[in-house]
Z-matrix of the N, CA and C atoms (Angstrom, degrees):
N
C 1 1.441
C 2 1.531 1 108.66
N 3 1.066 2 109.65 1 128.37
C 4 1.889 3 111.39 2 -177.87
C 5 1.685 4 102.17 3 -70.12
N 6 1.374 5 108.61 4 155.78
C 7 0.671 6 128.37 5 -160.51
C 8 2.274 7 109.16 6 -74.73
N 9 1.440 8 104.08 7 -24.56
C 10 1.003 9 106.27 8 171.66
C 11 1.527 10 112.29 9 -73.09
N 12 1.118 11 125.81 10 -18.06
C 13 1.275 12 131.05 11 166.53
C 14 1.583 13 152.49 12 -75.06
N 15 1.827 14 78.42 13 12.58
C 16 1.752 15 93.00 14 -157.18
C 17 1.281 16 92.66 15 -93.57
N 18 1.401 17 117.21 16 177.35
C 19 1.781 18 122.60 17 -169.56
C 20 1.746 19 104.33 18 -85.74
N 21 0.887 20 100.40 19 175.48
C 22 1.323 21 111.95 20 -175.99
C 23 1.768 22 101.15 21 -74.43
N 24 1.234 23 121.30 22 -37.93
C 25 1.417 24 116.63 23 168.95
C 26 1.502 25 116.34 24 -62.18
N 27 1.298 26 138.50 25 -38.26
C 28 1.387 27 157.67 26 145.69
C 29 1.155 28 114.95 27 -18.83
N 30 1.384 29 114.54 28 -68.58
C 31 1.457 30 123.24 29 175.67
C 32 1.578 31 123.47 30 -67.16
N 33 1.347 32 122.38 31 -24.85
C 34 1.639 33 132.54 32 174.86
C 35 1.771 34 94.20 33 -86.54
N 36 1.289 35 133.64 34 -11.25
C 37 1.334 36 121.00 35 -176.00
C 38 1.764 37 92.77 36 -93.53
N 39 1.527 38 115.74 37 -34.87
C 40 0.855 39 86.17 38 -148.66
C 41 2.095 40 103.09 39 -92.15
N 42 1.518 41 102.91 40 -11.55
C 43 1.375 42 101.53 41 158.01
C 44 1.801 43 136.41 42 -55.63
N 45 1.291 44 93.19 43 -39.16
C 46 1.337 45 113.61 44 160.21
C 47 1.522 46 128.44 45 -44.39
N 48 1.457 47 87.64 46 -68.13
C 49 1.447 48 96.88 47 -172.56
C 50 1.408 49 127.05 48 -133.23
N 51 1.403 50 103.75 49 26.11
C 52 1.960 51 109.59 50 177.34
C 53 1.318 52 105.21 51 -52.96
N 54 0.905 53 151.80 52 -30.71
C 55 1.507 54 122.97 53 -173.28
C 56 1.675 55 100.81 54 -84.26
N 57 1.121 56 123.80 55 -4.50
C 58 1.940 57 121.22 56 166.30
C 59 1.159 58 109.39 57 -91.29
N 60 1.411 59 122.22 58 -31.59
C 61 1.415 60 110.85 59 174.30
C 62 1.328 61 141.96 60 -48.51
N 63 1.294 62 133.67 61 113.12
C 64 1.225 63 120.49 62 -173.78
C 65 1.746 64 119.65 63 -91.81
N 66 1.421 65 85.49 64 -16.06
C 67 2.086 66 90.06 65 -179.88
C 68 1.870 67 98.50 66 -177.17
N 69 1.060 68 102.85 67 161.46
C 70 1.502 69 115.20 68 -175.64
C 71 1.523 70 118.17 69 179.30
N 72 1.362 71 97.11 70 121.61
C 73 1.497 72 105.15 71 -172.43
C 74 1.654 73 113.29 72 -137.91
N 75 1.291 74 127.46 73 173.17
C 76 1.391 75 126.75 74 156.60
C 77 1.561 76 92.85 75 -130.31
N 78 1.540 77 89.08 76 149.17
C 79 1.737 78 110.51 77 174.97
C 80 1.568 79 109.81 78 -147.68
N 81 1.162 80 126.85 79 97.14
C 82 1.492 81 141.95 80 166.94
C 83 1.263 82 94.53 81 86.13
N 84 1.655 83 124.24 82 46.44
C 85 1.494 84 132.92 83 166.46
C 86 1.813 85 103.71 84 78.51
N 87 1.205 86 117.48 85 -1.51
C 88 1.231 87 101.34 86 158.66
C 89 1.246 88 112.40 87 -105.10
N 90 1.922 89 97.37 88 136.53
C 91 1.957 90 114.10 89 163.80
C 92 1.095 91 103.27 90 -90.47
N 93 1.609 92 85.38 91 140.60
C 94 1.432 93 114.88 92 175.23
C 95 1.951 94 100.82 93 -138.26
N 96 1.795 95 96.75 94 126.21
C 97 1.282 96 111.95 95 168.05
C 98 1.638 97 130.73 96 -119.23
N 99 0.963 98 132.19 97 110.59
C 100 1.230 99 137.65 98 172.98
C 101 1.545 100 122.23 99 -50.10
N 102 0.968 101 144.24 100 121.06
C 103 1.399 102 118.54 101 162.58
C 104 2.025 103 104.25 102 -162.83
N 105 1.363 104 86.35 103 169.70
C 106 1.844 105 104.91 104 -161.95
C 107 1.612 106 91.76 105 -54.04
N 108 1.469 107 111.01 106 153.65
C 109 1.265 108 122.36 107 169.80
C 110 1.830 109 113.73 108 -69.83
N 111 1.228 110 119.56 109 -3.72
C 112 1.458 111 123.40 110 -166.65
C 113 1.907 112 85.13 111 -95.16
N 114 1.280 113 124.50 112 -37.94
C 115 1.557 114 119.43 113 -170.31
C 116 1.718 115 104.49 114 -84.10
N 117 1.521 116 132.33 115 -9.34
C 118 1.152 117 110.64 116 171.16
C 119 1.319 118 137.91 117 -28.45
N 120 1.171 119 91.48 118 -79.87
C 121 1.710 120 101.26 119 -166.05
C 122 1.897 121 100.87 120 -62.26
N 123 0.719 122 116.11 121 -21.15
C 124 1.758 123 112.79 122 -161.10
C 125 2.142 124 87.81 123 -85.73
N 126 1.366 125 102.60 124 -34.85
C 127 1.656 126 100.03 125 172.59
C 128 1.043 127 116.75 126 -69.91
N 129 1.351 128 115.22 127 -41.47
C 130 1.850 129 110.77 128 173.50
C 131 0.917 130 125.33 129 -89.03
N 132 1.644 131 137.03 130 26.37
C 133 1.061 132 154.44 131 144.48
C 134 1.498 133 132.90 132 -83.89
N 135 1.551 134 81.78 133 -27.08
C 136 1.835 135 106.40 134 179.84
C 137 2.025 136 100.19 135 -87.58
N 138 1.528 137 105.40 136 -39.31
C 139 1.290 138 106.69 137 179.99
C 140 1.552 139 115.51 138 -52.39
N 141 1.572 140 107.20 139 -53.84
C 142 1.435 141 126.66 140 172.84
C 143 1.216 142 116.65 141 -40.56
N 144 1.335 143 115.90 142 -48.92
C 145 1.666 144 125.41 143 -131.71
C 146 1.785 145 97.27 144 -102.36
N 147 1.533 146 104.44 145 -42.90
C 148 1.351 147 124.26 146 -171.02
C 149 1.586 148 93.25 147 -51.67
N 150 1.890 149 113.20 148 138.69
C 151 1.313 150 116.65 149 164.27
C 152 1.231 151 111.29 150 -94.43
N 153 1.249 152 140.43 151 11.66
C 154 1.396 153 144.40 152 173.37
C 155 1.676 154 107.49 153 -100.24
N 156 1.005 155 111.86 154 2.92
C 157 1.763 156 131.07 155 -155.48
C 158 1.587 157 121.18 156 -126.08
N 159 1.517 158 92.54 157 -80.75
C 160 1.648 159 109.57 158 170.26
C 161 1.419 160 130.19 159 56.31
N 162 1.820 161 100.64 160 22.00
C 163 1.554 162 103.85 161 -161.96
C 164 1.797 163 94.19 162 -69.25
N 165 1.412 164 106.40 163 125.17
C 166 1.715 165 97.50 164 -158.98
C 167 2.073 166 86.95 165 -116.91
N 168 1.294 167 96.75 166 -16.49
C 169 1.550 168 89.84 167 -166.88
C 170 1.774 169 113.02 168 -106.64
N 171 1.181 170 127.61 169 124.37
C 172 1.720 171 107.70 170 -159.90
C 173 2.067 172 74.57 171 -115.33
N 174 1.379 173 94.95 172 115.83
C 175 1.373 174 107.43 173 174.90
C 176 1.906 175 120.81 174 -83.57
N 177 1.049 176 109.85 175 -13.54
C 178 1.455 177 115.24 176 -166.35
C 179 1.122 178 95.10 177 -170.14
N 180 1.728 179 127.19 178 132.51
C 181 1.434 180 168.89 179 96.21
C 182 1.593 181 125.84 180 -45.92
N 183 1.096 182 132.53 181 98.86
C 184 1.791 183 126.20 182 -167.50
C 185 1.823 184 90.81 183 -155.00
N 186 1.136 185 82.81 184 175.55
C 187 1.882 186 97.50 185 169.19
C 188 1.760 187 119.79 186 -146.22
N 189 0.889 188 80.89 187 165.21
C 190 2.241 189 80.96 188 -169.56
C 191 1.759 190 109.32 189 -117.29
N 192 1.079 191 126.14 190 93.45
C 193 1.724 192 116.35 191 176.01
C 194 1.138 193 110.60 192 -72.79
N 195 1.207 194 116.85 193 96.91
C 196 1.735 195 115.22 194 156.19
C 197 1.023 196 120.78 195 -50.92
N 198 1.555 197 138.29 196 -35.16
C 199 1.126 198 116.38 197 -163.39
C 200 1.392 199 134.00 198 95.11
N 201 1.432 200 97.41 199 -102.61
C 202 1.454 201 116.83 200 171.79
C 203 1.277 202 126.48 201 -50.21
N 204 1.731 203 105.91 202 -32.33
C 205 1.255 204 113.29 203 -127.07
C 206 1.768 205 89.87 204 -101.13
N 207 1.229 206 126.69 205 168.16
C 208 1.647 207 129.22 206 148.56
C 209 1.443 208 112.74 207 -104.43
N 210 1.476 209 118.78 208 129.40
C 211 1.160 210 132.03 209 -42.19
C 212 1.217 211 137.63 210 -43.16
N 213 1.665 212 140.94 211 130.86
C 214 1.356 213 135.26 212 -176.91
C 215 1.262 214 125.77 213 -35.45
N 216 1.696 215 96.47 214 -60.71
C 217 1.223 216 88.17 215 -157.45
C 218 1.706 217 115.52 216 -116.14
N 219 0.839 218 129.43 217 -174.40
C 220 2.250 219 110.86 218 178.21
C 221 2.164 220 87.52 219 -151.93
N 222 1.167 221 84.45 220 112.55
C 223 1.427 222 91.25 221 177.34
C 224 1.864 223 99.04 222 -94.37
N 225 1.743 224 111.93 223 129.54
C 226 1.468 225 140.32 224 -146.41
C 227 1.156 226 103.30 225 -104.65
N 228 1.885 227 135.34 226 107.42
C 229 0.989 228 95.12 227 172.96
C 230 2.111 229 88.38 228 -130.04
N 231 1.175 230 96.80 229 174.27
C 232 1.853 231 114.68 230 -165.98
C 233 1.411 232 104.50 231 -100.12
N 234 0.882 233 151.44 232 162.92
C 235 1.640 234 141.89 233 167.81
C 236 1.747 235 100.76 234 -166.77
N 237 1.048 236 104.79 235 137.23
C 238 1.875 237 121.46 236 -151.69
C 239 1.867 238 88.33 237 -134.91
N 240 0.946 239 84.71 238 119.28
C 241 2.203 240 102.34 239 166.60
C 242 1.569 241 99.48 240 -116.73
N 243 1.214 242 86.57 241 95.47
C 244 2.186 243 101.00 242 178.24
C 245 1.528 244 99.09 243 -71.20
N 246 1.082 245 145.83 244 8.30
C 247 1.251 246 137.68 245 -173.65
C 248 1.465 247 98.05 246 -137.58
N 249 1.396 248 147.09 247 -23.13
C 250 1.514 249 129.81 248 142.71
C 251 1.251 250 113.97 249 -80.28
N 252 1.720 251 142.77 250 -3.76
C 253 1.079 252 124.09 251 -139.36
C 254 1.471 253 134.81 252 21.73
N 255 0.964 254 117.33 253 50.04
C 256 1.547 255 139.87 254 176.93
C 257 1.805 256 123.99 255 -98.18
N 258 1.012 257 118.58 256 163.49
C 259 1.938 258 113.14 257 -169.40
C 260 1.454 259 97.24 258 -156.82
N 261 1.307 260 109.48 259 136.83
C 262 1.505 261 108.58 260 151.28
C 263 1.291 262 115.88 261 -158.83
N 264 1.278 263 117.73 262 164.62
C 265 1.750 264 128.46 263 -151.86
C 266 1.071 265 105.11 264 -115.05
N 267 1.386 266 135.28 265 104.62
C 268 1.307 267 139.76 266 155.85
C 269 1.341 268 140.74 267 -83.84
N 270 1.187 269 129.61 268 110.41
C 271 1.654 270 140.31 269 -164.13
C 272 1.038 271 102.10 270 -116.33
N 273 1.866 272 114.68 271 136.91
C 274 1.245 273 144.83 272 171.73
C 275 1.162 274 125.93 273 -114.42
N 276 1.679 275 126.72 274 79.76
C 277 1.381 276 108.72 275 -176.71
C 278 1.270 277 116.02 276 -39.70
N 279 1.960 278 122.65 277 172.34
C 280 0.856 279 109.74 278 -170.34
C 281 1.307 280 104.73 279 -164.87
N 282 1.535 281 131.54 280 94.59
C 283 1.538 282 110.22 281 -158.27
C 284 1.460 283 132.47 282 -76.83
N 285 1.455 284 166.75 283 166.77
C 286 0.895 285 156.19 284 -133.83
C 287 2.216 286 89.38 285 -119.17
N 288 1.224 287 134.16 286 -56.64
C 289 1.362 288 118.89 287 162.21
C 290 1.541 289 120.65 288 -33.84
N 291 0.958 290 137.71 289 3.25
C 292 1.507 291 137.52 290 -159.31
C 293 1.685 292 98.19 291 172.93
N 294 1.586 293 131.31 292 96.18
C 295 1.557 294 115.84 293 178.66
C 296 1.509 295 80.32 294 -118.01
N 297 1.177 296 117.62 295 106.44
C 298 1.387 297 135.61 296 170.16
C 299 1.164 298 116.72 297 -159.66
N 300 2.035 299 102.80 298 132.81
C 301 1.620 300 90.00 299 -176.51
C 302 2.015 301 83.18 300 -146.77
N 303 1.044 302 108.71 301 173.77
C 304 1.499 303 128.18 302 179.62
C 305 1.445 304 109.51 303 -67.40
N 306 1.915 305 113.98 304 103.41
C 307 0.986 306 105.52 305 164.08
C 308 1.919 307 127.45 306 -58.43
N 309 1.241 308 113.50 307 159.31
C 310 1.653 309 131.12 308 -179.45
C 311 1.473 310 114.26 309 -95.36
N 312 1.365 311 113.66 310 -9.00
C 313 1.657 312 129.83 311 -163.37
C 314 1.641 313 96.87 312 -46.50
N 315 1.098 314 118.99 313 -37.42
C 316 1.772 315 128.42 314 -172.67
C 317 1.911 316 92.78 315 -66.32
N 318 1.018 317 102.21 316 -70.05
C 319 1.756 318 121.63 317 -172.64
C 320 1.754 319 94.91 318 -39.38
N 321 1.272 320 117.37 319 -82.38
C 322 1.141 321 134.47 320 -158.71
C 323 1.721 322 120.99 321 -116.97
N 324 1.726 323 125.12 322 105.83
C 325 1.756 324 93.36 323 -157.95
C 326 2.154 325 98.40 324 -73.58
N 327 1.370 326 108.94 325 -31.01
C 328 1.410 327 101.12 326 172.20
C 329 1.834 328 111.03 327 -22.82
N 330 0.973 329 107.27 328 -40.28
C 331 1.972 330 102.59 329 -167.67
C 332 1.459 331 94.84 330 -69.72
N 333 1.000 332 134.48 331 -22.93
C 334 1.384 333 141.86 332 -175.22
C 335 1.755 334 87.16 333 -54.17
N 336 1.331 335 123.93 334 -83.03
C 337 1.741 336 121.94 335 -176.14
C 338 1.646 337 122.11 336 -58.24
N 339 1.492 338 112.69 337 -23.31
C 340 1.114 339 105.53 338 165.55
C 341 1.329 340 124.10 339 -107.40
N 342 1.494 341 137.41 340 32.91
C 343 1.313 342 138.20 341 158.81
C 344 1.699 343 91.93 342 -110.18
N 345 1.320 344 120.86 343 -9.27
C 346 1.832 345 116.41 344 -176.51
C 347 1.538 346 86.08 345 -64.36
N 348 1.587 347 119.63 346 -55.17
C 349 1.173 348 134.60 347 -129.69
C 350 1.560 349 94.40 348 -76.75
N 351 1.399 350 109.54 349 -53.10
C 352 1.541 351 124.88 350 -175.10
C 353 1.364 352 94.31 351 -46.51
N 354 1.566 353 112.04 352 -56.17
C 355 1.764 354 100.56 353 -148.23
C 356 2.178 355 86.70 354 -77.00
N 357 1.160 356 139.84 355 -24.66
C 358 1.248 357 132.13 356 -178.74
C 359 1.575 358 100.19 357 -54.92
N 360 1.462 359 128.98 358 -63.07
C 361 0.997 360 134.46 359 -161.64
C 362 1.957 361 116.27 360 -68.54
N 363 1.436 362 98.90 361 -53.71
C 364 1.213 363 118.46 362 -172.72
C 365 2.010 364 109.91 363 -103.24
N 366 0.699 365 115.20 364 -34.96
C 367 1.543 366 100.23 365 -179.83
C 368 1.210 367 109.40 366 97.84
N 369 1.201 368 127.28 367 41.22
C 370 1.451 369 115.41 368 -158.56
C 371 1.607 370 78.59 369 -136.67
N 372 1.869 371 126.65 370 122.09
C 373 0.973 372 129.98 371 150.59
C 374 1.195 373 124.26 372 -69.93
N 375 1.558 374 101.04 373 155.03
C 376 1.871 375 111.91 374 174.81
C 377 1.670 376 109.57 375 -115.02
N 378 1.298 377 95.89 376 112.86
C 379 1.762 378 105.07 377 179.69
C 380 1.708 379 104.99 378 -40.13
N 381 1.780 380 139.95 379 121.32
C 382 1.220 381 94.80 380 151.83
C 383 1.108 382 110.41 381 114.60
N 384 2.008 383 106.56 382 -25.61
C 385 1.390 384 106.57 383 -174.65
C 386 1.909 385 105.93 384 -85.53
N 387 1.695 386 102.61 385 151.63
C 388 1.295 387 100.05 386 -158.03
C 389 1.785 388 106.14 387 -100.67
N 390 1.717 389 107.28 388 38.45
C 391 1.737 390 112.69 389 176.82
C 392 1.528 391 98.81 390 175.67
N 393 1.326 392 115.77 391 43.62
C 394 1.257 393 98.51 392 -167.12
C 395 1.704 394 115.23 393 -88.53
N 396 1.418 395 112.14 394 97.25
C 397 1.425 396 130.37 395 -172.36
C 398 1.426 397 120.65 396 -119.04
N 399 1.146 398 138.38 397 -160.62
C 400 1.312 399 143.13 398 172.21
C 401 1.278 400 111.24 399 -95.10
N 402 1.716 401 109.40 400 122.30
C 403 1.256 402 124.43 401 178.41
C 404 1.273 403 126.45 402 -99.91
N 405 1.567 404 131.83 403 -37.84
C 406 1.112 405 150.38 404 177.16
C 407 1.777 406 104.45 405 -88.08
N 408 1.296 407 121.34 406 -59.98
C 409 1.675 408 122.41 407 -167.94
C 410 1.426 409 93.04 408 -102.28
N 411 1.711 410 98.53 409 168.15
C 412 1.268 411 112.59 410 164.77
C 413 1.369 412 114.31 411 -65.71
N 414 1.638 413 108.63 412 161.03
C 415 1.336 414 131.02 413 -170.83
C 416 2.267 415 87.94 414 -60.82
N 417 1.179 416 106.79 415 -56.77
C 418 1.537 417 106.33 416 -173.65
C 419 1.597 418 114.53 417 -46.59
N 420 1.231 419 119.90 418 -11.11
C 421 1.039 420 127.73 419 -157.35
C 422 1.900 421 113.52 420 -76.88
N 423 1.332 422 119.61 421 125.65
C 424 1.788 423 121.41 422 -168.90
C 425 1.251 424 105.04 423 -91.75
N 426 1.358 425 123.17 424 118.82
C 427 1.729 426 124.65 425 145.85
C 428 1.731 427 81.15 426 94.71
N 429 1.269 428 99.65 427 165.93
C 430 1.328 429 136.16 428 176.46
C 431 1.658 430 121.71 429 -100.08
N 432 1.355 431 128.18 430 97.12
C 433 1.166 432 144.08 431 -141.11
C 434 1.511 433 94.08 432 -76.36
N 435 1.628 434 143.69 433 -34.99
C 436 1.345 435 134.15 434 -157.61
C 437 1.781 436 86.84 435 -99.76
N 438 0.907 437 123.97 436 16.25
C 439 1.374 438 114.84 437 179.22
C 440 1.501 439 105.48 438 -78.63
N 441 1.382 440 128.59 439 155.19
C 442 1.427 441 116.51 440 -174.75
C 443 1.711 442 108.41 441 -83.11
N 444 1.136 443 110.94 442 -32.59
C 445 1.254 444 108.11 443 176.37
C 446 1.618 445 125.40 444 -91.89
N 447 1.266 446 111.85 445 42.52
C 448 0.972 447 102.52 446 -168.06
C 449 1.600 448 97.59 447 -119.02
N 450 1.106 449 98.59 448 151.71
C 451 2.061 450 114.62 449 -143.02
C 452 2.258 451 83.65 450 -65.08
N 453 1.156 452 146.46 451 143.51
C 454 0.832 453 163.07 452 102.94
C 455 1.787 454 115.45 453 -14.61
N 456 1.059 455 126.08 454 -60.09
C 457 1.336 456 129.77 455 -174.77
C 458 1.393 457 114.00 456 -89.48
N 459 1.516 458 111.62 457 4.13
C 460 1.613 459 123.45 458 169.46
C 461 1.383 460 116.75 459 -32.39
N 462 1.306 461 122.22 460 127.99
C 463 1.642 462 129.99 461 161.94
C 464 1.088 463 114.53 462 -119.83
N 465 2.000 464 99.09 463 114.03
C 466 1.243 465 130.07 464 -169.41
C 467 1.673 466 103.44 465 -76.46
N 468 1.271 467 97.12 466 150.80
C 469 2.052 468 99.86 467 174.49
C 470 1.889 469 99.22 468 -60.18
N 471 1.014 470 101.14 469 160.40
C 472 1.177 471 108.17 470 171.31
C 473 1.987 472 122.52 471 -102.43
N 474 0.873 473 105.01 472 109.06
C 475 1.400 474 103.82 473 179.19
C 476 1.377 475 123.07 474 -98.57
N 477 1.410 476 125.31 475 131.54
C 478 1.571 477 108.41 476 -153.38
C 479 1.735 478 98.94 477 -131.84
N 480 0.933 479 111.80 478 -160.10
C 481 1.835 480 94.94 479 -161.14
C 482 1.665 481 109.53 480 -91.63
N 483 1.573 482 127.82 481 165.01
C 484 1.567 483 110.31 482 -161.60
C 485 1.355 484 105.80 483 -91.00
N 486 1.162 485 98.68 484 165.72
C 487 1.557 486 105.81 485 177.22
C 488 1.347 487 143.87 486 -32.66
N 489 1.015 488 144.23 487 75.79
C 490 1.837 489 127.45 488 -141.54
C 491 1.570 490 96.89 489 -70.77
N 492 1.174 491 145.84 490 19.16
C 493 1.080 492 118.29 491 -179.21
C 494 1.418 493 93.67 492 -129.24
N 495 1.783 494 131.32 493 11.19
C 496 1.309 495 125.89 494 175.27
C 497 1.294 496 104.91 495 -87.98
């Protein structure tokens, strides 16, 4: 898509922050921006904050394991401007030696349940976050189940109910 064609959210990301950008496109009116895990939080602050912008609602937090790929993993996030009706998709590569990226818990407290969830599922810490524990499995619980490599025929410890007389 040429560059005269990008949305008005497109073009304030990319004044902002072209030298963080790593890729940015729209496809069937949705933007989608790539960028380094060091420019997060300072982008979704700018998304928020901006009055030409106003993305005030961050609808979805998740992550994607490639696998294969270098970098593993791209932590996903959704961002909703209820007052343009507008959306855009933000991806953070994310390498598997280091899966750490800048929690939003300040920005948004919702990221608070969905970076629990990410790091339960995926393993991917949030710099910053102020409980970051297991949300979905027990605390006993090994490895991160949406991970691609993660064994299928796994046998979890068994945890059984507490003592009634403690």
């Amino acid at each position: 898509m040429p560059e005269a064609e990008w949305s008005k959210t497109l073009k304030k990301i990319q004044e902002q922050f072209g030298d963080r950008v790593i890729e940015m496109h729209a496809q069937l009116g949705q933007d989608t921006v790539v960028v380094s895990k060091a420019a997060i939080f300072e982008l979704a602050r700018f998304l928020r904050d901006d009055p030409d912008l106003k993305y005030n609602y961050l609808m979805d937090l998740t992550a994607v394991d490639h696998f294969t790929r270098k970098p593993r993993f791209e932590v996903v996030y959704h961002f909703l401007s209820l007052e343009y009706n507008a959306r855009v998709r933000v991806k953070v590569p994310v390498g598997e030696s280091d899966p750490e990226v800048e929690s939003l818990t300040p920005l948004w407290k919702i990221a608070n349940w969905l970076e629990r969830e990410t790091w339960d599922m995926f393993g991917i810490k949030f710099k910053n976050h102020p409980d970051l524990r297991r949300l979905l499995l027990y605390p006993e619980f090994q490895g991160h189940p949406l991970r691609k490599d993660y064994p299928v025929t796994k046998r979890q410890p068994l945890v059984g109910p507490k003592d009634p007389q403690a």
